[in-house]
C-alpha positions as a Markdown table, in Angstrom:
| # | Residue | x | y | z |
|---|---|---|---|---|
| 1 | Unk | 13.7 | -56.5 | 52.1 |
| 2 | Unk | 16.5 | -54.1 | 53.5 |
| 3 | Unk | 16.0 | -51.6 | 50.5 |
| 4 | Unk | 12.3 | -51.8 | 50.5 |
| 5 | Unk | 12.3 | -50.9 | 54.8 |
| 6 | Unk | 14.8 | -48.5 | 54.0 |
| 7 | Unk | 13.3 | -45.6 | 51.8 |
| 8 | Unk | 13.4 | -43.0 | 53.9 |
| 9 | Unk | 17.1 | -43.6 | 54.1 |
| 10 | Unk | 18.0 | -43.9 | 50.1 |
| 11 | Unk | 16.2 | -40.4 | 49.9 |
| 12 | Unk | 18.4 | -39.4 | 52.7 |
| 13 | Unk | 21.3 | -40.5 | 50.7 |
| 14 | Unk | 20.1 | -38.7 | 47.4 |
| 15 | Unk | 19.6 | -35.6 | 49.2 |
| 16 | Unk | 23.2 | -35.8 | 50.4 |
| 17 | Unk | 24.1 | -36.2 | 47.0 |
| 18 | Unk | 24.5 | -40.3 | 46.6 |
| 19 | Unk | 24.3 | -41.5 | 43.1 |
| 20 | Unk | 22.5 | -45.0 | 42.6 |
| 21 | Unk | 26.0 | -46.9 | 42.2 |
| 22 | Unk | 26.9 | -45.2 | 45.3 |
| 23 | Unk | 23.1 | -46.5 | 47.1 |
| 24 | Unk | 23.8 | -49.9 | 45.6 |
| 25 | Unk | 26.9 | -50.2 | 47.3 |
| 26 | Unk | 25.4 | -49.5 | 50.4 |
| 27 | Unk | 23.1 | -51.9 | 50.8 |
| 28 | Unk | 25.3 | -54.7 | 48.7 |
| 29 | Unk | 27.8 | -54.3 | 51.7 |
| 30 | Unk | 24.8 | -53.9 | 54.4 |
| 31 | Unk | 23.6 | -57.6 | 53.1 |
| 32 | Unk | 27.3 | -58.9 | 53.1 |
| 33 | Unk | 27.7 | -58.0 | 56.5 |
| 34 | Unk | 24.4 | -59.2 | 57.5 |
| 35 | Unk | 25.8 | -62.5 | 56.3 |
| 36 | Unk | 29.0 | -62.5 | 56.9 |
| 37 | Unk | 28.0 | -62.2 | 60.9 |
| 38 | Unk | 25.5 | -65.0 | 60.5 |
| 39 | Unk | 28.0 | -67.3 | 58.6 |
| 40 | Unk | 30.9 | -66.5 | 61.7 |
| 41 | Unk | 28.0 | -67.3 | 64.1 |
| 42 | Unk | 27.0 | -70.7 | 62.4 |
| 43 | Unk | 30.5 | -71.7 | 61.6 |
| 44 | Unk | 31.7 | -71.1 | 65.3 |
| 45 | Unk | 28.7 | -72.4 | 67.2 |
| 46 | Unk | 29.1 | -75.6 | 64.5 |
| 47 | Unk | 33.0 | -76.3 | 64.8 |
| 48 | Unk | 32.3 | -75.9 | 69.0 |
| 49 | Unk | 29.5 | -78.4 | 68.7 |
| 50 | Unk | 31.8 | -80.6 | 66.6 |
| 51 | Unk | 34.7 | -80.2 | 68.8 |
| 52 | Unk | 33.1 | -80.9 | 71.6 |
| 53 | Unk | 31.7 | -84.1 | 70.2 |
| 54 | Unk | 34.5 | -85.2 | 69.0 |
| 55 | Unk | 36.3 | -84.8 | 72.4 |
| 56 | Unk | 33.9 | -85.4 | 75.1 |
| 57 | Unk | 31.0 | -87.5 | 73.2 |
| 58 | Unk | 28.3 | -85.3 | 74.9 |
| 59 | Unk | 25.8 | -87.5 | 72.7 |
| 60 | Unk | 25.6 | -91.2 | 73.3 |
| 61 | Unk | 24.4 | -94.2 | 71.0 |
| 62 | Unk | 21.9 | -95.9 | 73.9 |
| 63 | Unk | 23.0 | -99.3 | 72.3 |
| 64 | Unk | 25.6 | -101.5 | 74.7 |
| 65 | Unk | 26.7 | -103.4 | 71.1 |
| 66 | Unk | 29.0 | -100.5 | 69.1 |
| 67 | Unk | 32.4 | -100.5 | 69.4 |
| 68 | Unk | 32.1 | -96.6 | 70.5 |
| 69 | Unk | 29.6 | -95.2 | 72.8 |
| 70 | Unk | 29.1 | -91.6 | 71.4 |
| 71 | Unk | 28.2 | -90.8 | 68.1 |
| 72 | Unk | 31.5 | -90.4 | 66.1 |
| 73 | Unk | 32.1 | -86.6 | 64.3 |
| 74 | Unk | 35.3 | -85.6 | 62.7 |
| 75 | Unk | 36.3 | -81.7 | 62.1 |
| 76 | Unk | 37.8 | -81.3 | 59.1 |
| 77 | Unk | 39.2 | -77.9 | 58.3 |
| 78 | Unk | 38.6 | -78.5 | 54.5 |
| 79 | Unk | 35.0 | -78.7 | 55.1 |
| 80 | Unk | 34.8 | -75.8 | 57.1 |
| 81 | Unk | 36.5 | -74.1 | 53.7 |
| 82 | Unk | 34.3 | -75.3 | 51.8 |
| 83 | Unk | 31.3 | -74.1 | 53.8 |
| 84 | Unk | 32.6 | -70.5 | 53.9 |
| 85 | Unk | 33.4 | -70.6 | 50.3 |
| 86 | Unk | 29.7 | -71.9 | 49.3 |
| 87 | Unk | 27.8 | -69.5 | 52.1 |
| 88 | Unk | 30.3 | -67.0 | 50.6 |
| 89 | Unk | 28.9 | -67.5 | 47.0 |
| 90 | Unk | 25.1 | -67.8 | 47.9 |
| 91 | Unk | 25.2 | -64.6 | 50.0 |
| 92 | Unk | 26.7 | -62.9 | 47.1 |
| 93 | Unk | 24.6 | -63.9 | 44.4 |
| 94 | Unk | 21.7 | -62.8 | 46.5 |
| 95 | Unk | 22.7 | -59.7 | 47.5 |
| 96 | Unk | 23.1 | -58.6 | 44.1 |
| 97 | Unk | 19.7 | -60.2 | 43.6 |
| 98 | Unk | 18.3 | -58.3 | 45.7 |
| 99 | Unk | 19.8 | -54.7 | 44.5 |
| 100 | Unk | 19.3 | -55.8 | 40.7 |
| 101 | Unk | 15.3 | -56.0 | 41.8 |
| 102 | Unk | 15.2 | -53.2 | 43.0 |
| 103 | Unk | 16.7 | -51.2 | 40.2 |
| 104 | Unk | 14.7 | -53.0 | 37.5 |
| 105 | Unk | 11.8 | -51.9 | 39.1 |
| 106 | Unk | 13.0 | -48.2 | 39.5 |
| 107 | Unk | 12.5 | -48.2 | 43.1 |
| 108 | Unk | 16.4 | -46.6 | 43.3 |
């Protein structure tokens, strides 16, 4: 979607003298940065949720008969790896998705 709102500014490039590796690059990092601050945003507003679960039970079971009255969450900094790792690997793959499409089609 980026390279195809973006013409104007790949023929900017190529008039400045970019070659197509050089364009690729460009938008490969413009999409890893695109994700990268979404995954920081997710990851933090979901550990502050979870912490704040975990230490002030903000959502409550309405039942009198558990032995806890909020709904139990654990933070685990292994998980939190593991979703950085796997958002990490799906950003990348599509990224270069993305800029494959584009050159297969000639629109570089």
């Amino acid at each position: 979607m980026l390279i195809v709102e973006k013409r104007d500014d790949i023929s900017t490039l190529r008039a400045l003298g970019a070659d197509t590796g050089l364009v690729r690059a460009v938008f490969r990092t413009e999409g890893f940065l695109i994700c990268g601050l979404g995954a920081v945003a997710g990851m933090t507003l979901g550990v502050a949720t979870t912490l704040s679960q975990q230490y002030f039970g903000l959502i409550e079971i309405p039942a009198e008969t558990f032995l806890t009255k909020s709904y139990p969450v654990e933070f685990r900094p292994t998980d939190l790896a593991v979703v950085a790792a796997s958002f990490a690997a799906v950003a990348a793959l599509l990224s270069n998705i993305t800029v494959r499409s584009m050159i297969k089609t000639d629109r570089l």
